[in-house]
Every structure is written in structure tokens, then in C-alpha cells.
VOPAGU-2260 file (C-alpha; in pm, 1 decimal, decimal comma):
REM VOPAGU-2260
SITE   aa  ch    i         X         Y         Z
SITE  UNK   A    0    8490,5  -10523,9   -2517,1
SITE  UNK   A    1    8356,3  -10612,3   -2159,9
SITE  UNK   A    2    8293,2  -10221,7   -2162,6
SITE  UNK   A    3    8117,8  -10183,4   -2473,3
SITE  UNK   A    4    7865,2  -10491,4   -2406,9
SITE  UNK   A    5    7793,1  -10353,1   -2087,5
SITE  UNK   A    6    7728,3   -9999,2   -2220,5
SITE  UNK   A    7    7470,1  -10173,6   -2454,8
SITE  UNK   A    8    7307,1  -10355,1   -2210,8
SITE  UNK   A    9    7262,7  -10049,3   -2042,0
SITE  UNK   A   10    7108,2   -9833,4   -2352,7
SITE  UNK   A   11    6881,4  -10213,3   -2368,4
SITE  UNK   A   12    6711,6  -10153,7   -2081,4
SITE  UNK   A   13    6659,0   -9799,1   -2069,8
SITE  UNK   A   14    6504,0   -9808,7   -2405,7
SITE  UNK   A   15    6268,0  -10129,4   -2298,5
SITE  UNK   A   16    6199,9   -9908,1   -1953,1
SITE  UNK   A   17    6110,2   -9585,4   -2199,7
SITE  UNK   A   18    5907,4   -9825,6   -2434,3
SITE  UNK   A   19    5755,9   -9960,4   -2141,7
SITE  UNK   A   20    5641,6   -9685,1   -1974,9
SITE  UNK   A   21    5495,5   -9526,6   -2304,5
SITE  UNK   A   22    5268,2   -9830,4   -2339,0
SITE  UNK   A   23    5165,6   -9772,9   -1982,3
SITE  UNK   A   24    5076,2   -9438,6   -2017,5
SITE  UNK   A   25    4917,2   -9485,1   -2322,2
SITE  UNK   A   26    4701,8   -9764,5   -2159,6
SITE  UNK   A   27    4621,9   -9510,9   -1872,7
SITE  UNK   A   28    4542,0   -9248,1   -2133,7
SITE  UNK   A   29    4282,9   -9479,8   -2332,8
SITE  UNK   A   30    4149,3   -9656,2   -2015,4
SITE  UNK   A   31    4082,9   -9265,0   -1863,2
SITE  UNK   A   32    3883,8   -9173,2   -2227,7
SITE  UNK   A   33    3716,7   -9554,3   -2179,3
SITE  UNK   A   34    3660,8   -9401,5   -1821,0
SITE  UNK   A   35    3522,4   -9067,8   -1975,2
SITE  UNK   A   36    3289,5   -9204,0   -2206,2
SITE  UNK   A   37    3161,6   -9461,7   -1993,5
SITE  UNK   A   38    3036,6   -9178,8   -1783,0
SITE  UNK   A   39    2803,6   -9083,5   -1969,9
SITE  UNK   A   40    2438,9   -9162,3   -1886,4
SITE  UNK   A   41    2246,5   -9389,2   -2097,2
SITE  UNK   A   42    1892,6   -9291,9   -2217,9
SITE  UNK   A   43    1664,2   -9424,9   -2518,8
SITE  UNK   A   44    1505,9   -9104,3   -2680,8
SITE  UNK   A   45    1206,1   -9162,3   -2975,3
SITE  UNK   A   46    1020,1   -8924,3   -3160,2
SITE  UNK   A   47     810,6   -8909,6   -3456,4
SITE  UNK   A   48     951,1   -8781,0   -3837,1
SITE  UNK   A   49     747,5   -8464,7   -3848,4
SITE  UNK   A   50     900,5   -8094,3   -3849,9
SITE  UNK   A   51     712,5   -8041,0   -3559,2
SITE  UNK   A   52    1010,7   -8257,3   -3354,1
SITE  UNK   A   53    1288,0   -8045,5   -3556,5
SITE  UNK   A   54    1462,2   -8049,4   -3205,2
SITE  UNK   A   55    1443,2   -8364,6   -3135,1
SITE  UNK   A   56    1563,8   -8496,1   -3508,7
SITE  UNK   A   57    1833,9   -8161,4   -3518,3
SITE  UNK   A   58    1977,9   -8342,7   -3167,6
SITE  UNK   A   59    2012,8   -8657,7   -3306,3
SITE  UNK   A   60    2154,4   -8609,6   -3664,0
SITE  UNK   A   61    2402,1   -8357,0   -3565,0
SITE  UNK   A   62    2540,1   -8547,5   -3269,4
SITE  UNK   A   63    2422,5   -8274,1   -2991,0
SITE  UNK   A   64    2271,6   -8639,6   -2777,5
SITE  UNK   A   65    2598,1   -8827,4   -2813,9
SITE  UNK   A   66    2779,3   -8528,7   -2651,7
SITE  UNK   A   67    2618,3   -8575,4   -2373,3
SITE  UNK   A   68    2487,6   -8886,0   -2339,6
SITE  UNK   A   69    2513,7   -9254,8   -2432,1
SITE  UNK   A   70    2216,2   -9301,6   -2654,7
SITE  UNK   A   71    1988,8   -9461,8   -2866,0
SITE  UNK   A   72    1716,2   -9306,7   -3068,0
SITE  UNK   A   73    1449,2   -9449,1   -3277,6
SITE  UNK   A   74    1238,7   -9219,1   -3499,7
SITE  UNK   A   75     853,3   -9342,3   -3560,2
SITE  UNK   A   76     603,9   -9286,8   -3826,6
SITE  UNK   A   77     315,1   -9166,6   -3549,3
SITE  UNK   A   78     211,2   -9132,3   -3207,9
SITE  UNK   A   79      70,4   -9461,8   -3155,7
SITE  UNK   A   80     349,3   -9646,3   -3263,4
SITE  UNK   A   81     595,0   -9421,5   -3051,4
SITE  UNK   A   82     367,6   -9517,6   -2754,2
SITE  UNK   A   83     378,1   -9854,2   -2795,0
SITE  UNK   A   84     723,3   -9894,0   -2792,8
SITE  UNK   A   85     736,7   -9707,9   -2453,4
SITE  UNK   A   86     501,0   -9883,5   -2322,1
SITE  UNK   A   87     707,3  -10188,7   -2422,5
SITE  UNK   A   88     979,8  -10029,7   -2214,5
SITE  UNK   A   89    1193,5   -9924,2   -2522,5
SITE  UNK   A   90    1200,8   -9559,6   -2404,8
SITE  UNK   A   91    1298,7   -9361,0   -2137,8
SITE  UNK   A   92    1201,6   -9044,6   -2299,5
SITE  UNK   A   93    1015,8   -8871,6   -2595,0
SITE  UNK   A   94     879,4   -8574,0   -2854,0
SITE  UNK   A   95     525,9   -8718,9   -2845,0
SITE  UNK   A   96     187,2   -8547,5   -2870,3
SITE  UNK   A   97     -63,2   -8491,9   -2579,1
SITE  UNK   A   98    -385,0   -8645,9   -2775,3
SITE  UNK   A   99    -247,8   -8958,0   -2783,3
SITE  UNK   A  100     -62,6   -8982,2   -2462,6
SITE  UNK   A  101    -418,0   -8903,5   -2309,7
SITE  UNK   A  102    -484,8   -9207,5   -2466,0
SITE  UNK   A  103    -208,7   -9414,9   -2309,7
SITE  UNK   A  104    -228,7   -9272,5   -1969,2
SITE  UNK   A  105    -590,1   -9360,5   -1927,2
SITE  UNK   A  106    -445,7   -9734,9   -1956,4
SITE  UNK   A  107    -202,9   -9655,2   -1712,1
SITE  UNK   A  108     113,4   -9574,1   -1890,9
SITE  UNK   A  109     331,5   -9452,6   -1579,0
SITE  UNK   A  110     485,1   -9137,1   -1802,3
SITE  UNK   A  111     525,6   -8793,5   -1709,8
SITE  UNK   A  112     536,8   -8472,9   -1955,9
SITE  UNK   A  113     840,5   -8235,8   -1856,3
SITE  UNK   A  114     887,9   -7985,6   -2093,2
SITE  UNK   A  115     747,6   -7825,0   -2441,7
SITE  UNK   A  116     835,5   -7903,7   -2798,0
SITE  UNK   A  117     689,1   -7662,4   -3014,9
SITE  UNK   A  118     354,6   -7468,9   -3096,5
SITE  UNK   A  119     261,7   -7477,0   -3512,0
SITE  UNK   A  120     -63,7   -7573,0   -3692,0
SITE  UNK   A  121    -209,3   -7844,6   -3945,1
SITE  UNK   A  122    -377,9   -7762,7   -4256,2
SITE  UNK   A  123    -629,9   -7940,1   -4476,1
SITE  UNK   A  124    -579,9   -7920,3   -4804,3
SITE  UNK   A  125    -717,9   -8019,2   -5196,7
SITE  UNK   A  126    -650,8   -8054,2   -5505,8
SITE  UNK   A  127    -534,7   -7704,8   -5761,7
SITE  UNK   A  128    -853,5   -7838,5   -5991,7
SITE  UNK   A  129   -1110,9   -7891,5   -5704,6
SITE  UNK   A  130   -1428,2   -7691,8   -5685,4
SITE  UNK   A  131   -1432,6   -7724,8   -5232,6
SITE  UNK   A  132   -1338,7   -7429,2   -5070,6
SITE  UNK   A  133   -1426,6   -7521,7   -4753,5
SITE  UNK   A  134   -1466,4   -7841,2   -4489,8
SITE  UNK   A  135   -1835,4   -7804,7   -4476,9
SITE  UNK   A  136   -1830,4   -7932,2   -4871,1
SITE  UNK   A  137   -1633,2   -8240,7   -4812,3
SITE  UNK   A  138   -1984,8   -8443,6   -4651,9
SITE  UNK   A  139   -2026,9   -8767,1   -4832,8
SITE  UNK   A  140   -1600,3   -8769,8   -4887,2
SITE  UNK   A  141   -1337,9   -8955,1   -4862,0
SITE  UNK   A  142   -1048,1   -8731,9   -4613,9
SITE  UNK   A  143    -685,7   -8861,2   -4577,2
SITE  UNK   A  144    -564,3   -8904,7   -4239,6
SITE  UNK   A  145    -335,6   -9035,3   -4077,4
SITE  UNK   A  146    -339,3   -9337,7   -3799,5
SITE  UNK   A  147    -655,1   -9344,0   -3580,3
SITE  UNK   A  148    -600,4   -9197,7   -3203,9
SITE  UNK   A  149    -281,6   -8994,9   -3320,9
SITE  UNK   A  150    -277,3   -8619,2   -3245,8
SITE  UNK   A  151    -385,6   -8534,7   -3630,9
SITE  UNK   A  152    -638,7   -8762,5   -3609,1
SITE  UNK   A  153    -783,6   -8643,2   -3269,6
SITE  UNK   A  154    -792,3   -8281,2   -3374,9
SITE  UNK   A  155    -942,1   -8316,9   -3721,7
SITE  UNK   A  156   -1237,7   -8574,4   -3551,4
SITE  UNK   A  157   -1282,2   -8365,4   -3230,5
SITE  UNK   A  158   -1206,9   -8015,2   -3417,3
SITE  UNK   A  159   -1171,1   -7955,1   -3758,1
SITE  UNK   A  160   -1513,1   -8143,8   -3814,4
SITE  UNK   A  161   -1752,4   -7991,9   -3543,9
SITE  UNK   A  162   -1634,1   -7641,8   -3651,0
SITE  UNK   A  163   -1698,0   -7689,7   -4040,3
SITE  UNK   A  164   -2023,3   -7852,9   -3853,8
SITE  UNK   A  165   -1917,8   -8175,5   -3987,8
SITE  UNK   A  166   -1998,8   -8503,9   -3794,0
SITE  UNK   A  167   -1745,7   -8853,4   -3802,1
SITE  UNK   A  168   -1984,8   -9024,9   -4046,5
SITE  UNK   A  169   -2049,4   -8751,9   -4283,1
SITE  UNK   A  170   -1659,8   -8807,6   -4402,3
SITE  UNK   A  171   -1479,2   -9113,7   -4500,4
SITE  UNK   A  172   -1127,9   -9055,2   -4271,7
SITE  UNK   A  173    -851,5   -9319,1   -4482,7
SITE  UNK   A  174    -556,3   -9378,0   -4314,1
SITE  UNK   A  175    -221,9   -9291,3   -4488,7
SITE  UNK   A  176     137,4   -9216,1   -4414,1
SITE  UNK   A  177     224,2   -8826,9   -4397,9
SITE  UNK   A  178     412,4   -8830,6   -4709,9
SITE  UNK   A  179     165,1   -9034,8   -4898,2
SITE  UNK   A  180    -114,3   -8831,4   -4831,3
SITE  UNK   A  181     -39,8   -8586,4   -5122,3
SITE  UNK   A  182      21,7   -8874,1   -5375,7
SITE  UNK   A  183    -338,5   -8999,3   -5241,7
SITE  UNK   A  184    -490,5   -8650,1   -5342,6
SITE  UNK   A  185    -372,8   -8680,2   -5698,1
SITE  UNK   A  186    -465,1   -9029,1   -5773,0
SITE  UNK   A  187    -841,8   -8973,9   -5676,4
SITE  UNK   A  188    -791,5   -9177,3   -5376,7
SITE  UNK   A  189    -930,3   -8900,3   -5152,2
SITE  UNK   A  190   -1079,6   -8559,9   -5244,0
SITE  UNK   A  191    -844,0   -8405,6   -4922,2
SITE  UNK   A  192    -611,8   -8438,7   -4717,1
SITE  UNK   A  193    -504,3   -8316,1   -4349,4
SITE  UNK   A  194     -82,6   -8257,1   -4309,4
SITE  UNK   A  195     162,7   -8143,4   -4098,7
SITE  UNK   A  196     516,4   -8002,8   -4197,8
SITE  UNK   A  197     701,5   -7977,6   -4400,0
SITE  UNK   A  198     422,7   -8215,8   -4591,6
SITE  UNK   A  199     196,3   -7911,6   -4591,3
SITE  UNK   A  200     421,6   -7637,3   -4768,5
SITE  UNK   A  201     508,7   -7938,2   -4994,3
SITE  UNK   A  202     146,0   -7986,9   -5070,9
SITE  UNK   A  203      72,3   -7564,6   -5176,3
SITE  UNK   A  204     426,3   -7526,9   -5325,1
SITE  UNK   A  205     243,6   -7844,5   -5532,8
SITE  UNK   A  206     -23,7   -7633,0   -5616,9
SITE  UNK   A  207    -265,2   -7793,8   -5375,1
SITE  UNK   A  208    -527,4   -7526,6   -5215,6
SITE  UNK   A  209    -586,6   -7525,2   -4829,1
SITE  UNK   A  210    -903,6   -7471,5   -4711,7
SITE  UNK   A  211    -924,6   -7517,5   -4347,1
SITE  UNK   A  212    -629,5   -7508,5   -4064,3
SITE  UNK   A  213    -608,5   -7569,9   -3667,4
SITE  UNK   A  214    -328,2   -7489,2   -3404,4
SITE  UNK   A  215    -165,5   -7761,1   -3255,3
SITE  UNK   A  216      65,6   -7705,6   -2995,1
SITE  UNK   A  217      54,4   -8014,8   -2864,4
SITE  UNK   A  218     396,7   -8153,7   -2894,0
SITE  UNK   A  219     591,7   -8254,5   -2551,7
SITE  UNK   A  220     847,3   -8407,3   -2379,4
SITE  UNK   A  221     750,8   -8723,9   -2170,1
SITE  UNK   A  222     956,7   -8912,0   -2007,3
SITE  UNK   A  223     885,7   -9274,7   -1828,5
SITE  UNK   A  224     833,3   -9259,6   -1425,3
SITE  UNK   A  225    1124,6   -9513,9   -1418,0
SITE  UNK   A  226    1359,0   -9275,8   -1593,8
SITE  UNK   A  227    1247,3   -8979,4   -1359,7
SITE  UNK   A  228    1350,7   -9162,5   -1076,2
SITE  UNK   A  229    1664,4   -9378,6   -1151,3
SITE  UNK   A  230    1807,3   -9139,5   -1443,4
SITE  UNK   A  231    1795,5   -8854,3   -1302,3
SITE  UNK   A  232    2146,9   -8697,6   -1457,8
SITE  UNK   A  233    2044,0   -8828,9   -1807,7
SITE  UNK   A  234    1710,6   -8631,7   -1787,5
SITE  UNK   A  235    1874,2   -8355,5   -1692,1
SITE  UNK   A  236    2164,1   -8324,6   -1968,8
SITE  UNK   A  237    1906,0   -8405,4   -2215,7
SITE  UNK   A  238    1733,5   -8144,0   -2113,1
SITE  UNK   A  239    2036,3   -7895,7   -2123,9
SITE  UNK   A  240    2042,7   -8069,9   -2496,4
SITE  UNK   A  241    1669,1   -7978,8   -2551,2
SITE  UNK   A  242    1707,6   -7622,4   -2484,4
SITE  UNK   A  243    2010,5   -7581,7   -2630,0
SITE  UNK   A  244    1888,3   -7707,3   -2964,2
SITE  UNK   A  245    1579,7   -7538,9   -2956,5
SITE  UNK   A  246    1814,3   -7209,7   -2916,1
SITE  UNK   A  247    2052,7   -7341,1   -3208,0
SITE  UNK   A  248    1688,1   -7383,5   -3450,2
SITE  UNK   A  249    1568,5   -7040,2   -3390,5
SITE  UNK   A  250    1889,3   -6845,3   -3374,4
SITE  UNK   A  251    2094,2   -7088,9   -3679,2
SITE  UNK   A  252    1865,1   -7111,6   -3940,6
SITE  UNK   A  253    2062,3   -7215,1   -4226,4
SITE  UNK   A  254    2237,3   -7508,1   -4092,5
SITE  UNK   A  255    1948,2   -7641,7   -3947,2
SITE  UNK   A  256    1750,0   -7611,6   -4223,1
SITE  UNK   A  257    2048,3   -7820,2   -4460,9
SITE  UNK   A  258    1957,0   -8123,3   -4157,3
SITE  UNK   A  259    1597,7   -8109,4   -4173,3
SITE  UNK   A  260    1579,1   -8119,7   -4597,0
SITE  UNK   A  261    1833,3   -8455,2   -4588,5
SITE  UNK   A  262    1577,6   -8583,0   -4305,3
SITE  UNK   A  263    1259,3   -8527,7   -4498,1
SITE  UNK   A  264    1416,7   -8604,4   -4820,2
SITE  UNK   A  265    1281,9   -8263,2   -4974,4
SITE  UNK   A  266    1326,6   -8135,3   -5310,3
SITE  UNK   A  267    1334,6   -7837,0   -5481,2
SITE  UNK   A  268     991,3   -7772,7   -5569,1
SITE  UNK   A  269     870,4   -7497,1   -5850,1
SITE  UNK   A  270    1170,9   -7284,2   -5841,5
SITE  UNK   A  271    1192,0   -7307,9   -5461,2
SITE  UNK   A  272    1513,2   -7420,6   -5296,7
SITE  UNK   A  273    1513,6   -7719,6   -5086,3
SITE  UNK   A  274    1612,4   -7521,8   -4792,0
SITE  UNK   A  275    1350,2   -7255,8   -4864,4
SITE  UNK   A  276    1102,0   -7537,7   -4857,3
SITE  UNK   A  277    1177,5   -7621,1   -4499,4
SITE  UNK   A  278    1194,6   -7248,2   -4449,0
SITE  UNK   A  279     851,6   -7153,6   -4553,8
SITE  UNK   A  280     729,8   -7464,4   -4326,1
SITE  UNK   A  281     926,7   -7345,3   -4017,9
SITE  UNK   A  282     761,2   -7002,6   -4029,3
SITE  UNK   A  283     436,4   -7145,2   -3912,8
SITE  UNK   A  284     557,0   -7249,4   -3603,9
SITE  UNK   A  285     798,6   -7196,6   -3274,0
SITE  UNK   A  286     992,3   -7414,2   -3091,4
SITE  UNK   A  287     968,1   -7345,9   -2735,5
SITE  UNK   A  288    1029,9   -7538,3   -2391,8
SITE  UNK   A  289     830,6   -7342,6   -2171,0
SITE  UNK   A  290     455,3   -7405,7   -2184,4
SITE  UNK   A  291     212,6   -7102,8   -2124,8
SITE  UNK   A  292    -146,1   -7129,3   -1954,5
SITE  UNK   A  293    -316,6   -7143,0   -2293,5
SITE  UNK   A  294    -111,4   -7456,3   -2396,8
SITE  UNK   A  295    -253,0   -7646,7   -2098,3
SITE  UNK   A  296    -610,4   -7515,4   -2147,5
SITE  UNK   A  297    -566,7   -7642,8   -2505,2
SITE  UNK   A  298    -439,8   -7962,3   -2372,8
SITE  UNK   A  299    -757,6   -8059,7   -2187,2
SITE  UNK   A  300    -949,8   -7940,1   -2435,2
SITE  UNK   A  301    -779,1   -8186,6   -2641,7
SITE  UNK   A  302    -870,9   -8471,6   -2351,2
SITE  UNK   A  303   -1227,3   -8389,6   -2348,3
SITE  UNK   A  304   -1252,3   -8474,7   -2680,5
SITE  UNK   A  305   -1034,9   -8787,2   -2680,6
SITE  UNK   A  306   -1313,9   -8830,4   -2404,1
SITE  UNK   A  307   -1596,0   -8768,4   -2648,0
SITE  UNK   A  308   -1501,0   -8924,5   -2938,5
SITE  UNK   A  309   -1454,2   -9201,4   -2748,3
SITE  UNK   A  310   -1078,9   -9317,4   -2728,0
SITE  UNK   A  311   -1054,4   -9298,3   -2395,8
SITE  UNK   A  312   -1293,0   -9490,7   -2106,9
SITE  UNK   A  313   -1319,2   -9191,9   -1869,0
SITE  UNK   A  314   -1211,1   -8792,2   -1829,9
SITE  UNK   A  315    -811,3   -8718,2   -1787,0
SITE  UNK   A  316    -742,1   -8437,9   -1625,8
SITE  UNK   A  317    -445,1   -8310,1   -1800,2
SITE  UNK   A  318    -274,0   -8198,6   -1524,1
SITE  UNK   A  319    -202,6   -8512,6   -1317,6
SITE  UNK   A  320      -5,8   -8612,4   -1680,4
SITE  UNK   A  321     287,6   -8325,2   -1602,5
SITE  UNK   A  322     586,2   -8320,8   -1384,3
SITE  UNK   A  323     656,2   -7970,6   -1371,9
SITE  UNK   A  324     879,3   -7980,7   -1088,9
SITE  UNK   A  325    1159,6   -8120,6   -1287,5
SITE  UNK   A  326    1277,8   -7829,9   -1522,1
SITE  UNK   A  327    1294,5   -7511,9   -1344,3
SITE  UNK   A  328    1116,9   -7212,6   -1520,3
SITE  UNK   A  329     927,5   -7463,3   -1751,0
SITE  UNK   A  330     615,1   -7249,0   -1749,2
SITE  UNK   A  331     643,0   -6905,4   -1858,7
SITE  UNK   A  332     526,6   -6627,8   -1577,8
């Protein structure tokens, strides 16, 4: 009996010993995954809803930030409101247009701009029933914009009008949300209205006519002084993220395209597929990281007439706004 009680104390212990270690290796396990993902580098990443920032948007819905980093993003309705949440000090970094950070800087916002976004265009368009064919017609009208001192709004004041020989008071310029602009077209509210994508192949699929169009390459990546110096690993794997989903956009089209139509909420629209919506819109523009000596010619040409118009208090030159130190080969030879 003695025997048999002390065999079972023996199998006691050994099993408490095997539970034991088990549960300590398991806690080493889940405290070396806690250790993993605690690794990662923190950043706060904005950028506004438009096609133009597919990367940025294509990053964050299909988890290519979280991979990387520990982050937070926060998509905006327009430039101006992105840029006042960094300069609240929400942001470390951003898809943001160069009009408006002209703006910013000019007040001092320490930012730099690191990389590219994308080159595409905005169009102006009217109604199927309207009689104008061109921007010269629309004096004496009522235009719908979007916020005052955004990138859309700098380019159709400082270059859409001039070159239809338009001036600021010979047009009415409304202010309206992207995706309400159409709706205002319809209802009388305005006679036109100036979009980006996808709202723009929306609008013609719609039946809408366009009858003037600029380039607008002006979408970056800035990213706060602060961040530059104290998060300097998180810049750099978001930039491996930026490039790497810029690659995914132009080489995956499909897949991306399925993210972008849940994003934008876009419908099948006469006897066009959702995904052939966002397809059409894509083919006006290209997503690129590297910048090319006519992007930063078009930039100041943008700052002159942020100058002119009258947003900002003195010249910018555009070039004290970059870091282009920070991502090697970031301009194209």
C-alpha cells in the first residue's frame, strides 16, 4: 500500500511539474508575441477619401500598415481639414496635396514632403441637357467646388479660370462635398461642377458632359519634422509600405479595385460594373513615388498662384518644403 501511495505521489508531481512548465512556456510564448508586436513603431497616418490616395486607403483597408506598424489612420473629407489636424499634432504623416500645404507652411507648419503619391487630372463637368460647352460660357454662374484653399480649389481659381479667360468674380465658386457635387448639378443648385475620382467617371457614366480638365499631380507624402527626427524606423517601413502598395495597385488590379468600390461606396452605373467604374477612373492617372522635374516645376507654379490669389502672405519656394534626402532614388534620373 505504502508502495502504491508513493508511486502516486510520484506520477502527482511529475504531472503538476509537466503542467507547470507548459504554462510557463506558454507565458514565454505570448509574452515573446506581446514582445513582437510591441516592436512595432507607432505612427498616425491621414489622408483624404479621394482615388487620388488609392495607396494610402489600399494600405489601410487591407491591413498592409498594421503589418508593419502600430497605427492609427484617420481619413478626411479635404486638404484643409487634414492640415489642421496635423497641425494640431494628430499626425505624423500624410497623402496631402501641395496647394494647400503651401498654404500651411507659409504659417510655419514644420512638415516636410518625402515622397510622391500619384499624377491624374480633374475635370469640370455639366449637365447631359446643358447648352455650355466650354468654361468661358459659365461667366455670371454659379460653379461647385469644393472647400476654399484645397488643391481643387487652388487649381480651378489660379488655372482653370485664367485659361478659359475667366476671372474669380465672373463665377459664383459654392462649396460642396465631392460626392455632393453631382447631386448639386441636377437640382439646379449650380450649372457645373469641378471633381476628382472616381466622382468624375461617376458624373459622365451619369450622363454629365465635361467640358474643361487640368493635370494635377500634386498629391504627396509629408511627414511632420518631429516624426523625421524621432521616428525614424516608422518612416521608413511606411515607406517600404508606400511603395509596395503602389506596386500591388498597378500590377493587381482586380483586388484593388473590389477595396476602392466598398471605400467609395460605388454602384453599378448604366450597365457598368462597380469595379469597371473604379477602373475607367484609375486609367486617368498613375501612382508613382518618384517625382520628376516637371512635378516640381508644376508645384511652384501651383505656389505662385496660392501667392496670387492671395492665400498665402508671401512667395514659397517649393523647394525648401521637400526632404529629399530621406528616400533614396525618390526623384527619377
Amino acid at each position: 500500500m505504502k508502495k502504491w501511495m508513493s508511486m502516486l505521489s510520484m506520477i502527482m508531481v511529475s504531472v503538476m511539474f509537466m503542467t507547470a512548465c507548459g504554462a510557463n512556456e506558454q507565458t514565454q510564448e505570448t509574452a515573446q508575441s506581446t514582445e513582437g508586436e510591441a516592436k512595432k513603431p507607432s505612427l498616425n497616418i491621414g489622408y483624404v477619401s479621394i482615388l487620388a490616395n488609392a495607396p494610402g486607403i489600399v494600405a489601410d483597408k487591407k491591413g498592409f500598415f498594421a503589418e508593419k506598424l502600430d497605427v492609427k489612420t484617420y481619413g478626411f473629407n479635404s486638404g484643409p481639414e487634414l492640415y489642421q489636424a496635423f497641425a494640431s499634432g494628430d499626425l505624423d504623416v500624410a497623402y496631402a496635396g501641395v496647394p494647400a500645404l503651401v498654404n500651411w507652411a507659409s504659417r510655419g507648419l514644420p512638415v516636410k514632403v518625402i515622397s510622391k503619391v500619384n499624377e491624374g487630372s480633374i475635370g469640370v463637368v455639366v449637365s447631359e441637357g446643358s447648352e455650355v460647352t466650354s468654361l468661358d460660357q459659365l461667366k455670371g454662374s454659379v460653379i461647385a467646388g469644393v472647400q476654399r484653399g484645397s488643391g481643387v480649389d487652388i487649381i480651378t481659381r489660379g488655372l482653370l479660370l485664367p485659361k478659359a479667360g475667366l476671372l474669380n468674380e465672373d463665377v459664383t465658386i459654392q462649396e460642396f462635398k465631392q460626392p455632393n457635387i453631382e447631386a448639386a448639378i441636377d437640382s439646379n443648385q449650380a450649372q457645373a461642377g469641378v471633381l476628382n475620382e472616381p466622382f468624375l467617371t461617376y458624373a459622365l457614366l451619369h450622363g454629365k458632359k465635361q467640358i474643361a480638365e487640368e493635370k494635377d499631380p500634386a498629391l504627396v507624402i509629408i511627414v511632420s519634422e518631429d516624426a523625421l527626427k524621432n521616428k525614424p524606423e516608422a518612416i521608413k517601413a511606411f515607406m517600404e509600405v508606400h511603395q509596395s502598395t503602389i506596386s500591388y495597385l498597378n500590377n493587381d488590379q482586380e483586388d484593388g479595385n473590389e477595396v476602392l468600390v466598398d471605400v467609395f461606396n460605388i454602384q453599378d452605373v448604366a450597365g457598368v460594373k462597380a469595379v469597371d467604374v473604379i477602373a475607367q477612373a484609375k486609367e486617368k492617372m498613375v501612382f508613382d513615388w518618384q517625382f520628376s522635374q516637371s512635378d516640381f516645376d508644376f508645384y511652384q507654379q501651383l505656389a505662385d498662384v496660392a501667392f496670387e490669389l492671395g492665400y498665402v502672405d508671401q512667395e514659397v519656394d517649393v523647394s525648401s518644403l521637400f526632404d529629399l534626402t530621406v528616400v533614396e532614388g525618390v526623384v527619377k534620373e
